[in-house]
Steps between C-alpha positions, in 0.01 A plus 500: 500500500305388193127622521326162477671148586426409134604822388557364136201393350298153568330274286257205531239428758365868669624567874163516630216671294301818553256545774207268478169721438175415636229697322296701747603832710763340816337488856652516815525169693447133457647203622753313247625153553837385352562170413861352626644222336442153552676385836646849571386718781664757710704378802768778604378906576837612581681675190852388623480107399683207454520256186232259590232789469614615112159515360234768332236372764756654700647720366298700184145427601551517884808726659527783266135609485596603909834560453638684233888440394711805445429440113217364298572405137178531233496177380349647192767787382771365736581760642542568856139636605560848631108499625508195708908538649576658737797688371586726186733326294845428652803742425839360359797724581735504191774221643159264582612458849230703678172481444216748641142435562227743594240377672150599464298646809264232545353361825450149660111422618651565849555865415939477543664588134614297292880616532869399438472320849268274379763441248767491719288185705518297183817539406583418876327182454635439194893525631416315826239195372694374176428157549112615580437699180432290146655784286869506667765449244866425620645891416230689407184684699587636755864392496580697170413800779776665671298750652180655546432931546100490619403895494166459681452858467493487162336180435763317337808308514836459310637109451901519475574213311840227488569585172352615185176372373253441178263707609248356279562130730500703829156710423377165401634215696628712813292737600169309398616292808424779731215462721425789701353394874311654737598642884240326641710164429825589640444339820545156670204401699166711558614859602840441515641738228857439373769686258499314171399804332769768666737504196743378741701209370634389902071507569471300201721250602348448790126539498400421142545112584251534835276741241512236250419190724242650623296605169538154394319320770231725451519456120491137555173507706287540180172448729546884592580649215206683512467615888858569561605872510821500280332363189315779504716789477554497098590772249313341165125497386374213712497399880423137595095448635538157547711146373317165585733196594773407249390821287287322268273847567654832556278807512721839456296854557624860336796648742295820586852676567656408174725797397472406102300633264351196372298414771241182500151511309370199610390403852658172628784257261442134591789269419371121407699223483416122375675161507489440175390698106196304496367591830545884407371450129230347662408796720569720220267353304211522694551873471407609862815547732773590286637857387786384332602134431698297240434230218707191533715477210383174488116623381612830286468466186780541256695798500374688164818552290432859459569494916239580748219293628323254363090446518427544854307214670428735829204691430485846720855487485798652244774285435824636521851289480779678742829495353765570751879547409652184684693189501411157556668210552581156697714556807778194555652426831834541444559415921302198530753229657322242249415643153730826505809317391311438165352830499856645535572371142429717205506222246162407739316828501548577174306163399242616718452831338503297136191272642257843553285495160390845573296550173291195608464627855356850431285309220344222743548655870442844450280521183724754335553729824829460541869594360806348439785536779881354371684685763612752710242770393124413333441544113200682526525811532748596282726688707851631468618233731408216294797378331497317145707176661186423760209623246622219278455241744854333513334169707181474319322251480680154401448181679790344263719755634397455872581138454819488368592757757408198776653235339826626404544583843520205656144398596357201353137478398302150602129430411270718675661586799764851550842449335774434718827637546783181355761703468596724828738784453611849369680412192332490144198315474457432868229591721653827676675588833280363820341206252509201664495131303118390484373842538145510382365839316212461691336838643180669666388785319208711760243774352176668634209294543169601346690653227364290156722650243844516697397068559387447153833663408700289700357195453633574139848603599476169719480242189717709308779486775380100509644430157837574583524320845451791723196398735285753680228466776247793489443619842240789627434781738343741644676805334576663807619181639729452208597855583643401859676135332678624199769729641847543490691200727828329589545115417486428882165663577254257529246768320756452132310187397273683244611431140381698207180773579265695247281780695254527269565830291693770378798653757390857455810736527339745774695611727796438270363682202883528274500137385864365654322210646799592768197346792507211346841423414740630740664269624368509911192757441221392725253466209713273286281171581707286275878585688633553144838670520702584211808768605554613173155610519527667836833703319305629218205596724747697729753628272295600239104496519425669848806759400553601112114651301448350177380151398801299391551365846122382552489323186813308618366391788188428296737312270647302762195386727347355211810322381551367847144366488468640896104413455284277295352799330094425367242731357424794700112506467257793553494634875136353460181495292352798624098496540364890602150555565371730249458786757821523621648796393867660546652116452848462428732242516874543551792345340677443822160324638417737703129620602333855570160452623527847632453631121229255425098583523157378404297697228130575561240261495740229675 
């Protein structure tokens, strides 16, 4: 296994930045509050979760401060993080069909270790809850297993696997999955224990569903989070004091049992969220609640060319943009009984990807803050995995393009209203298989309310899609809300009616640090929101990426994603505008978006 995921070496925008330091000696406690953002708040405890909860509220700046995964990635080196896993490296044998982990000795809060039958209650889940868990892809994790040695003895555990593997994708894509979970929830009502965690595949079978059912109607009651016993056995930093209705206000308190080294300075972490950028900027700039918060793109100023920040209009506060290695892009339903048929056609999506003026975007939405994406992986960094075919932008921008792609395809363009479709069919310069006569290109395209820079793009992207007969309606909500629509469907479910949805900001890769995008575009993964399905894909990833090392493989996936124009890729902008008071010490922030408030302090005189 390479030593770092970008084991060659990057270019371009830094993956995080050193420490933040605070002048002044650091003092134990304090109370720091963490702004969320706008419209996103924490609404699912339970590490074992479904698509509709994808989400760092969730996610980074919730679960994983209680529960730890088996392997933490520094989202600054990118490397996995041997402090803050909870295993030594993993061990390849020399065919790559075995792989060993040793676990480290640590505890949960309740005092039981954390052990390979923790493990073994994941990956029990895992196998028995597909259809429950957002990171199931048809084939791999934990069907790539064929077996499973657990020496509890020993603290570890050996993973047989189908067939060899890359073991740079498995360290990375695989086992990041693995969420070790605690005794204390292997049972299916109060006191009554059951035998999801025996390492016994007939138990499995059996219990894990009753196990599972029942630690998701408690994860569902979100009005005791905070009072119900199971939340608060953890193994990470933080335990939960308290989480106010809807989690706009979460209050976490140091995990007096954590086993880790890096144990919490401060006193209490306060997660904030608001409806919308203004109402946080406007609490940030009063300068009296918040710890941490964020500058709307929409009031930065513009990005200095030499990088950075520009002048800071905070006072108290350092400004500090957080770049995070991600993807971003428009999901399209390919299912929807109404639009899909159009969405189905290349000729169609590649118009839309011509009609994203990306260089005006990141100018006028984000101030500067912001990169071009063209495809399958971003262009900042400059990584190994970029190719030369998607740096060079093969749809950019070209409205002329876009609108010859419409028109000599059988759509007709009238006045002011969408072009319709005038001449059905699949042969050349018809509309496409599914196409019916009369066919408008008419289409609903839903992002995040209170989000200014994500609707000033848009509103953009809507008048450039205008001039070529493709007609838009700009819808919002609630991010979490959007969350719960925007998943993947059948034509005959009454939930497929969504059209087109942006959610706001960069697709960070964590868990699925080795950029195959596999979560995305495998055909039937759980996470795919957009049904896209492309078999030839699916090959490569199976017969060549999650097997054979090297890069060649990747970069024809890469290759073909982009071609296939599976998303309306846009600029992927800055995580956010940091703002960090000025005696906040010990401040990092990751390239995979995640937080560590448990390395964070305040210097004297705060």
């Amino acid at each position: 296994m390479s030593a770092a995921l970008f084991a060659a070496g990057c270019g371009g925008s830094s993956h995080g930045g050193s420490p933040t330091t605070a002048s002044g000696p650091p003092v134990k406690g304090g109370e720091v509050s963490f702004a969320l953002p706008a419209g996103n708040s924490p609404n699912m405890i339970l590490p074992f979760f479904g698509a509709a909860y994808i989400g760092n509220a969730n996610t980074m700046d919730f679960m994983a401060l209680m529960y730890r995964p088996l392997y933490y990635l520094d989202g600054q080196t990118f490397q996995l993080d041997e402090e803050k896993s909870l295993a030594a490296p993993p061990v390849y044998n020399s065919a790559r069909t075995a792989v060993t982990i040793q676990m480290k000795r640590w505890h949960w809060s309740d005092g039981e270790p954390v052990s390979p039958k923790d493990v073994a209650f994941f990956i029990a889940l895992a196998k028995t809850e597909t259809a429950n868990w957002w990171a199931a892809v048809p084939g791999l994790f934990p069907a790539n297993v064929k077996s499973v040695s657990y020496d509890d003895a020993a603290n570890s555990f050996t993973l047989h696997l189908t067939g060899p593997v890359n073991p740079d994708w498995f360290t990375y894509n695989q086992l990041s999955l693995i969420q070790p979970m605690p005794l204390a929830w292997d049972i299916t009502g109060p006191g009554k224990k059951a035998n999801c965690t025996d390492e016994d595949v007939a138990a499995e079978a059996s219990e894990c569903p009753k196990v599972y059912n029942y630690l998701e109607s408690q994860a569902k009651s979100t009005s005791t989070y905070a009072t119900n016993k199971l939340w608060q056995v953890v193994n990470g930093p933080w335990r939960l004091k308290s989480f106010s209705p809807g989690g706009t206000s979460v209050v976490l308190v140091p995990n007096t049992s954590y086993s880790g080294s890096d144990k919490p300075h401060i006193s209490e972490f306060q997660l904030e969220s608001f409806t919308s950028e203004q109402a946080e900027y406007n609490v940030l700039r009063s300068g009296t609640s918040l710890t941490v918060g964020y500058l709307p793109f929409i009031d930065a100023p513009q990005k200095p060319t030499n990088g950075g920040g520009g002048p800071n209009p905070v006072s108290g506060y350092n400004l500090e943009p957080w770049f995070s290695w991600a993807l971003n892009y428009i999901n399209v339903n390919f299912n929807n009984p109404v639009t899909g048929p159009v969405e189905h056609q290349l000729y169609f999506r590649q118009a839309l990807q011509y009609l994203t003026d990306q260089n005006t975007w990141i100018k006028d939405a984000y101030n500067g803050y912001a990169a071009p994406d063209f495809g399958g992986v971003p262009n900042q960094p400059s990584t190994p995995y970029l190719t030369s075919y998607v740096q060079n932008a093969p749809y950019g921008f070209d409205v002329a393009k876009a609108k010859s792609l419409i028109t000599s395809h059988g759509w007709t363009i009238s006045g002011s209203g969408p072009a319709t479709c005038t001449s059905p069919g699949t042969g050349s310069g018809e509309c496409g298989a599914g196409v019916k006569a009369g066919t408008p290109l008419s289409f609903s395209l839903t992002y995040p309310a209170g989000q200014e820079s994500v609707s000033t793009e848009l509103q953009d992207y809507q008048s450039k899609l205008r001039e070529v007969g493709i007609q838009v309606t700009l819808r919002t909500l609630p991010l979490n809300a959007l969350f719960a629509t925007a998943l993947p469907c059948t034509p005959k479910q009454s939930t497929c009616n969504w059209g087109m949805v942006d959610f706001g900001g960069p697709d960070s890769y964590d868990p699925f640090w080795y950029p195959d995008d596999g979560l995305e575009f495998s055909c039937g993964a759980p996470a795919n929101t957009s049904s896209y399905c492309n078999p030839a894909l699916d090959k490569i990833y199976a017969n060549q990426v999650y097997r054979n090392p090297g890069l060649a493989a990747l970069h024809e996936v890469e290759n073909l994603v982009t071609q296939d124009a599976a998303f309306v890729f846009i600029p992927v902008p800055d995580g956010q505008l940091t703002e960090v008071r000025s005696n906040l010490g010990g401040y990092t922030q990751s390239g995979t978006m995640a937080i560590a408030p448990e390395d964070w302090y305040f210097t004297s005189g705060s």
